[in-house]
N, C-alpha and C positions, 0 to 999 in steps of 0.2 A: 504494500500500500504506500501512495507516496504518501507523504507528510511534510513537516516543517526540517525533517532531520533526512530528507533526500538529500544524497549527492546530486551533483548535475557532471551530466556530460555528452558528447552529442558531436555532431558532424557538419562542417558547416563548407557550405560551395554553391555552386551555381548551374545544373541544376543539382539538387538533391534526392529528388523524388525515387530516381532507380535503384538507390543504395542498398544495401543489403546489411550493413554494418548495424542498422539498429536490431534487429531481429537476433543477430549474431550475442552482442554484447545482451543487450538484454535478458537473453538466455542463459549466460554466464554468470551476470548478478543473480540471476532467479537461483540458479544451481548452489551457487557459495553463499547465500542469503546476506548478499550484501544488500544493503538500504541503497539502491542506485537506481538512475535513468539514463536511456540516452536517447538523445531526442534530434530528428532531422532539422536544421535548418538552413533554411536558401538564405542568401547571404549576399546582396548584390553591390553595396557599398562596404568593404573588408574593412575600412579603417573602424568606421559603425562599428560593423559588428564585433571586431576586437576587442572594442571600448565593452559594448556589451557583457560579453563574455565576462572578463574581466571583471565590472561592478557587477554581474550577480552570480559572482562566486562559483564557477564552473570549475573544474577540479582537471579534468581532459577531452580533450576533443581532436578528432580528427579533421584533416583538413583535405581535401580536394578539388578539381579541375573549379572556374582559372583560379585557386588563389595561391597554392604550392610555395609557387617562388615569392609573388609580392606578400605574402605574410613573413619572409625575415626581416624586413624591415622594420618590422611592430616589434620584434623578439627583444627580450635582456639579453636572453645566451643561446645559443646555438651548438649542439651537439655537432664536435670535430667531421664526421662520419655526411651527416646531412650539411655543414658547409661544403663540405668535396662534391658533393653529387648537386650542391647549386637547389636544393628542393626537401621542406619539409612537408609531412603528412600528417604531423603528431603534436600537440600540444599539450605540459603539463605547465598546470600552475600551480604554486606552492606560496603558501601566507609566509608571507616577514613578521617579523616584530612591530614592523613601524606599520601595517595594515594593508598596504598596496601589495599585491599579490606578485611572486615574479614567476615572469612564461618562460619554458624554455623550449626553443624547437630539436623535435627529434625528423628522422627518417627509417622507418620501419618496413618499407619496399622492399628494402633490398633484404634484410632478416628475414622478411617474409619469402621472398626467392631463394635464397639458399638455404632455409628449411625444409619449403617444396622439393626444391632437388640432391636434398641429400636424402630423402626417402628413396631414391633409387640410384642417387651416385653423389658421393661426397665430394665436392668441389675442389679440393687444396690438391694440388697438381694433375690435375685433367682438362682437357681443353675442352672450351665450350665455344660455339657459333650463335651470337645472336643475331638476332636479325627484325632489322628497325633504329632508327636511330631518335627517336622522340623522347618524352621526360623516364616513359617507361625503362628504355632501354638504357638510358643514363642510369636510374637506380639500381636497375640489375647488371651492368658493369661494372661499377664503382663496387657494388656489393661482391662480387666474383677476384674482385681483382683484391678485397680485405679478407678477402676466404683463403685467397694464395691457389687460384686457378689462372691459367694463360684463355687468355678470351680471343675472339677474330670477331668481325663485326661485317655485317652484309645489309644495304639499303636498295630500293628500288632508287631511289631519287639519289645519284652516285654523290653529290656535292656537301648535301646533309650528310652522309653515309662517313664522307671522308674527317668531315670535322669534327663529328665526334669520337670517331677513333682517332683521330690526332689528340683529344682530350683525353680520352680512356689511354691513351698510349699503347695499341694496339691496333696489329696490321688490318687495312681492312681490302675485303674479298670483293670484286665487283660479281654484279651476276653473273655472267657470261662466263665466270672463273669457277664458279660453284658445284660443276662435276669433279672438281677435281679435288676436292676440299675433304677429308676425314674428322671429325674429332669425337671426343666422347662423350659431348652433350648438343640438342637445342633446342634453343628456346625462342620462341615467336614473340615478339612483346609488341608486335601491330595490333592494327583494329580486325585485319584480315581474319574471315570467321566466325566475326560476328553479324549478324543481321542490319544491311540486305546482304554482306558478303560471305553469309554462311556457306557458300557454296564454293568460295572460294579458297584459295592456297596459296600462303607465302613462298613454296618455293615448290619445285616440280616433286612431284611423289615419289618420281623413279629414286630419285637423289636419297629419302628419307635410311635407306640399308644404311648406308655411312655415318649412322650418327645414332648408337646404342639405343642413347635416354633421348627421349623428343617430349619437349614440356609447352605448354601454351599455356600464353598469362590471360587470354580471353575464358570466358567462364559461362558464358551462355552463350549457345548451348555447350552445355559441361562437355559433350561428347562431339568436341569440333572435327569436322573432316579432316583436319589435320594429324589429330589423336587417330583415327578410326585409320588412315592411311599409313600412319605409321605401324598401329597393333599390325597390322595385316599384315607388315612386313619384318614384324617380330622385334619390332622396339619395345623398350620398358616405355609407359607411356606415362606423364604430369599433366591431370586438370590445374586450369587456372583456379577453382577452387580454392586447392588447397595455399596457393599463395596470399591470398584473401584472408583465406584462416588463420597462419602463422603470423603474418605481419597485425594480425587484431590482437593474438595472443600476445605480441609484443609490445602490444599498446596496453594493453589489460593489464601488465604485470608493470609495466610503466606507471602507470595510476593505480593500482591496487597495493604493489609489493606480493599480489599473490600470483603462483600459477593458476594460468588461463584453462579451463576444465576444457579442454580439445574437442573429445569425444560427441560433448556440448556445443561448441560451437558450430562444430561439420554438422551436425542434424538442424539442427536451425539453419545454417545457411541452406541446406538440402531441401527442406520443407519450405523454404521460402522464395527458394526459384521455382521448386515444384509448382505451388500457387501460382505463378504467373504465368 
């Protein structure tokens, strides 16, 4: 029951509505009978709603699409990890003595990424191929490259493609170069697969033998043809899911101090894509 002794905490970006994170977290308070909420809000003026948050005492919040980047500029401190990748997703705030709460940003993507795919391959000396060069694919680089994996990086658009692997520090593959390419992971971190591109494919199917573990950070539908084309061809395969899940459980122990009841989490996200 809420009351006067709710925590708050909640998800704030532009739009909100699709999120899946309150059904998740919510379920995780219910499970460890924490007194908490977390509550969707759209957010279309950031400096606002920061102030918000802030005066009425929010505890953590996650943050997403557009305000990632322009919310470090509101931050006191900044987690080393999320300044390198240029992008937080996480906010805790913490009372002072003197009253004024201080925020700190995290980034929890990339936790969330290299939890996912260490359920079927531990990252620290295995090479992975991403593929995309957007915010995504920034957090799950930077995140691979503090796991102590060798990354390669492949974009349709070759000039985005190239710049951010100049940043990651890491060769990058043009298409056209991509039959020739081996490693022991990949990962999609496009839009590709999602609806209306569910039908679509980041890279050619033939190709998918060369690459053990094949993970996609798209999440509906769970079971993207790119999954389905890899089983087929006897890869261990990664829903986007589960990166969804770990990087919550990283925010949950962020603002709780507790571990994140897992098992809890997956079924609520489960039942809550089901519904839609």
């Amino acid at each position: 029951m809420i009351n006067g002794r709710t925590q708050l905490f909640g998800i704030i970006g532009n739009p909100v509505e699709h999120s899946l994170s309150p059904a998740m977290h919510n379920a995780a308070f219910a499970a460890l009978g924490i007194n908490g909420v977390y509550i969707p809000m759209r957010s279309i003026d950031l400096r606002e709603g920061f102030s918000g948050l802030r005066a009425l005492g929010f505890i953590g919040v996650s943050v997403t699409v557009p305000h990632k980047v322009a919310v470090i500029s509101l931050l006191d401190e900044i987690d080393p990890v999320a300044r390198k990748i240029g992008a937080v997703n996480t906010l805790l705030f913490q009372k002072q003595p003197e009253g004024r709460p201080l925020c700190k940003g995290f980034n929890t993507d990339w936790l969330g990424s290299n939890q996912a795919l260490a359920e079927e391959l531990e990252p620290k000396g295995h090479t992975v191929l991403i593929i995309g060069a957007g915010g995504a694919a920034r957090a799950v680089g930077f995140g691979l490259i503090e796991a102590g994996a060798r990354i390669l990086l492949t974009n349709r658009t070759e000039s985005k493609g190239r710049e951010l692997a100049s940043q990651l520090g890491c060769p990058f593959i043009p298409t056209a170069d991509l039959p020739t390419i081996q490693a022991d992971a990949l990962i999609n971190t496009t839009s590709v697969g999602m609806a209306p591109l569910d039908q679509a494919l980041p890279i050619s199917p033939e190709l998918l033998a060369n690459f053990p573990v094949v993970m996609d950070i798209v999440y509906a539908p769970l079971a993207t043809r790119l999954l389905q084309e890899a089983a087929a061809r006897g890869c261990r395969t990664i829903d986007g899911l589960k990166m969804l899940q770990y990087q919550g459980a990283a925010q949950f122990k962020l603002w709780t101090g507790k571990d994140a009841p897992g098992a809890v989490m997956r079924n609520a996200l489960l039942a809550e894509l089901g519904g839609r």
